[in-house]
C-alpha positions in Angstrom: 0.0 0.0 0.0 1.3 3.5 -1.0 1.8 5.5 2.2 1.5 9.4 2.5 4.5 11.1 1.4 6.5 8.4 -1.0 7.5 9.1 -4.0 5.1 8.7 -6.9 6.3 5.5 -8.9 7.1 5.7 -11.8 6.3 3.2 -15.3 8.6 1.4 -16.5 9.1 1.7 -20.0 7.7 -0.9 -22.3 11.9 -1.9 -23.0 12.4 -2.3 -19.0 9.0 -4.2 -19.3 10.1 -6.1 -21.6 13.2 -7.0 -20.6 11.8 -7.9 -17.1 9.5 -10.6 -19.0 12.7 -11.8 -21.0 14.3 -12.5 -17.6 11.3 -14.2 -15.9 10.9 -16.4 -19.0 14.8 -17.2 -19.1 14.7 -18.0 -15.4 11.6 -20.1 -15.6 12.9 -22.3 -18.9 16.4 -22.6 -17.8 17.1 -22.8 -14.3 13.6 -23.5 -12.5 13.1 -26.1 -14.8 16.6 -27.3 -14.3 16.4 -27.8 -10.6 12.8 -29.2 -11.2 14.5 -32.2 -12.8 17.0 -32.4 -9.4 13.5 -32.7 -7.4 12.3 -35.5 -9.6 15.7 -37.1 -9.9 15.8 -37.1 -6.0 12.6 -38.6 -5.7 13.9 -41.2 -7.7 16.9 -42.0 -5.5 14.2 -41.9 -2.8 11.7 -44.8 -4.0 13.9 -46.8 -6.2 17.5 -46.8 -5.8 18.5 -46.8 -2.4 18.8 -50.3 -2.0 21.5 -50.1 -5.6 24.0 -48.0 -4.3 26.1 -48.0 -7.9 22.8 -46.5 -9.6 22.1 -44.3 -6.7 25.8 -42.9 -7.3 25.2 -42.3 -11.1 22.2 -40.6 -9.9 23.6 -38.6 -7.7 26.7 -37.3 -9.9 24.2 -36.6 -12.7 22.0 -34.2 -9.5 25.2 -32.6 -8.8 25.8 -31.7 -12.4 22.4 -30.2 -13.5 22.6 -28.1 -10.0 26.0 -26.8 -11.2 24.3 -26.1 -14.6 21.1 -24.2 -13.0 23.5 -22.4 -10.8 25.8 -21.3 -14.2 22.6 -20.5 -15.9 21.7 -17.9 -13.2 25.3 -16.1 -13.0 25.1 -16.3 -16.7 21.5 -14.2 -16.9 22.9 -12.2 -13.8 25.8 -10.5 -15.7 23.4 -10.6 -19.2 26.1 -12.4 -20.7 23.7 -15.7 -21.6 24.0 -17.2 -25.2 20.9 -17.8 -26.6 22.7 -20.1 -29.1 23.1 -22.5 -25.9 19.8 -25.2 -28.0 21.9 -26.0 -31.2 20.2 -26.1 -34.4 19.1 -29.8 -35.2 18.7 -31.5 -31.6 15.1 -31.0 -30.5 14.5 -35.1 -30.9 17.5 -35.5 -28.9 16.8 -33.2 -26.3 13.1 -34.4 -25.7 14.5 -38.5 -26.4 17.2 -37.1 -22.8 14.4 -35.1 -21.4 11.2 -38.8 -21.4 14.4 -41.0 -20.6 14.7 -39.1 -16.9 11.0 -40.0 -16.8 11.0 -43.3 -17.6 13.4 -44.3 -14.8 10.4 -44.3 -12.9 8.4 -47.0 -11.5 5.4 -47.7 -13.5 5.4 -44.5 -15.8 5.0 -45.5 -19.8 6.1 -43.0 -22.4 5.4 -42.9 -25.8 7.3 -40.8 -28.2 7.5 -40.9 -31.9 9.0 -37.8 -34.2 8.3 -37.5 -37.9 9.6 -34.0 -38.1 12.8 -33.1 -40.1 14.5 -31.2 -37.7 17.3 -30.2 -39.9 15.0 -28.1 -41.6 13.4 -26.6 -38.8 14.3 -22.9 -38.4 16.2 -22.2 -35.3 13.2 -19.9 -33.4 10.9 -22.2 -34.0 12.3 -25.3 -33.1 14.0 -23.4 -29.7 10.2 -22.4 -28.7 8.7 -25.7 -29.8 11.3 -27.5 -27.2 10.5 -25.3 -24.2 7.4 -25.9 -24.7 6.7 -29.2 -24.8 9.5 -29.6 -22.2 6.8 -27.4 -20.0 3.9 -29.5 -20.9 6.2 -32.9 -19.7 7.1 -31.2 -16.7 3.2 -30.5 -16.1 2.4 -33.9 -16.9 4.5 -34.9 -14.1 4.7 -32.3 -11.4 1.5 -31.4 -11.2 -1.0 -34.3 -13.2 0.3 -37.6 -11.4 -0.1 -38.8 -14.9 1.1 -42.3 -14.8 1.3 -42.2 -19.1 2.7 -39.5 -21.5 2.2 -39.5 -25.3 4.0 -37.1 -27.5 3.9 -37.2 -31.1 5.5 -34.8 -33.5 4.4 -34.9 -36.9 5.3 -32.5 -40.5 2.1 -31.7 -43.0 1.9 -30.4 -46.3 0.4 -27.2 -43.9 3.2 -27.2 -41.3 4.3 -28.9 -38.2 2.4 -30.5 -35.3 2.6 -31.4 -32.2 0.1 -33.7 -29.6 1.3 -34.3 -25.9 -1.3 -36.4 -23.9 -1.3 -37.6 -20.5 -3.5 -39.8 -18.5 -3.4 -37.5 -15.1 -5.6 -35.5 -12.9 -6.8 -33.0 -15.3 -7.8 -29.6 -14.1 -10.2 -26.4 -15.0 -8.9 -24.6 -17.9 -10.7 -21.3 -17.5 -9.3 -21.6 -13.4 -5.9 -22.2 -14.5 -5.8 -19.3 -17.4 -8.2 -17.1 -14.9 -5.5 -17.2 -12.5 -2.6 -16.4 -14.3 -0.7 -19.5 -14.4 2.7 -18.8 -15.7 3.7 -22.1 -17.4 0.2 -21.9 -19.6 0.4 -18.2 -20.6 4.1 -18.7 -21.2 3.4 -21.8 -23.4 0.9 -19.9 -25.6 3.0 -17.0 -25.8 5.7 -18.8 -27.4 3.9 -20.8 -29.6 2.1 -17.8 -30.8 5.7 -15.5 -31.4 6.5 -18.2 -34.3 3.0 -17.9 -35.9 1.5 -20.9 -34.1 -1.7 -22.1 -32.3 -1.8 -23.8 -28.9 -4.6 -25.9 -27.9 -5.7 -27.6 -24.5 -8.4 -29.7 -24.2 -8.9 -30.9 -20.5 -11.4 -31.4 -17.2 -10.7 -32.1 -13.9 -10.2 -36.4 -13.8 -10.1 -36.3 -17.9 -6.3 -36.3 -18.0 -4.4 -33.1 -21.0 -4.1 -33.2 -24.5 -2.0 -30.1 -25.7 -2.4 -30.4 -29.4 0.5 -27.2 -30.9 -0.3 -26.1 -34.8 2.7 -24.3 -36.7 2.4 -23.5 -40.5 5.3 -23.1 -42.7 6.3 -19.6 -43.6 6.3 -18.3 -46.8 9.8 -17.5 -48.7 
């Protein structure tokens, strides 16, 4: 609450505003997301491998090098000296293919993944956006669904490019999530939406997620 006497605040300009956004969405893609993954890899060690202590030390080495990573991200966006160019052209199958195999370590969780896209041909925005996002929908699936299955399929038309992630979790309220502000949602349209796309979500509460992601080619 403004009290008697302070200053009058000022607006930031739309660059600060901006650039503010920029960091919130760096932060929440790079890091957050990062040391989401030591969470879930901890719970992991938890439930399955203490009882293997040469897994359990894999496990742990691999914790201790995605911390250092999340940590190097943050100094990195602290001194605005991050490279962009960090998601090399040509590797979104690979990175999604790394990003189900953390999941699948775990107890009773089947993943489906199939990719018919030709990356190499993707242009680098759009196949940097498409990966963040559907790295955000998994992470949903799996933080916040207690979906026990995950379906993605990535598929090329004569249109464009497509994309349908599935899960089999909790569902939830759409217009309750978008109503109040959820960040990973709005952030997930958003960047679908800067490379000319259309992001779908079909769910209920107990009917599990389908994200369904639409991107037409550009014209040369």
């Amino acid at each position: 609450m403004k009290k008697r006497g302070d200053p009058p605040q000022k607006k930031l300009p739309p660059a600060a505003l901006e650039e503010r956004r920029r960091i919130s969405r760096e932060l929440h893609d790079r890091a957050l997301q990062m040391l989401s993954t030591v969470r879930l890899r901890a719970e992991i060690c938890r439930r399955e491998l203490m009882r293997n202590p040469p897994a359990l030390e894999n496990e742990l080495q691999t914790k201790a090098e995605t911390t250092e990573k999340a940590i190097t991200e943050i100094r990195n966006l602290l001194a605005e000296t991050q490279n962009w160019r960090d998601l090399k052209a040509g590797s979104l199958e690979r990175r999604l293919k790394e990003e189900l195999d953390i999941f699948r370590s775990r107890t009773g969780f089947k993943l489906e993944f199939a990719c018919a896209i030709r990356v190499g041909h993707l242009p680098y925005d759009v196949e940097r956006e498409l990966y963040f996002t559907l790295r955000e929908g998994i992470l949903n699936a799996v933080r916040h669904a207690r979906a026990t299955e995950l379906h993605l399929e990535l598929t090329q038309s004569s249109k464009g490019y497509e994309a349908k992630l599935r899960d089999n979790g909790v569902g939830f309220s759409l217009s309750s999530a978008e109503g109040s502000g959820h960040y990973g949602l709005k952030g997930m349209r958003e960047r679908i939406q800067k490379i000319g796309g259309e992001l779908t979500i079909d769910t209920a509460p107990g009917e599990g997620a389908r994200i369904s992601i639409a991107i037409p080619f550009r014209k040369k």
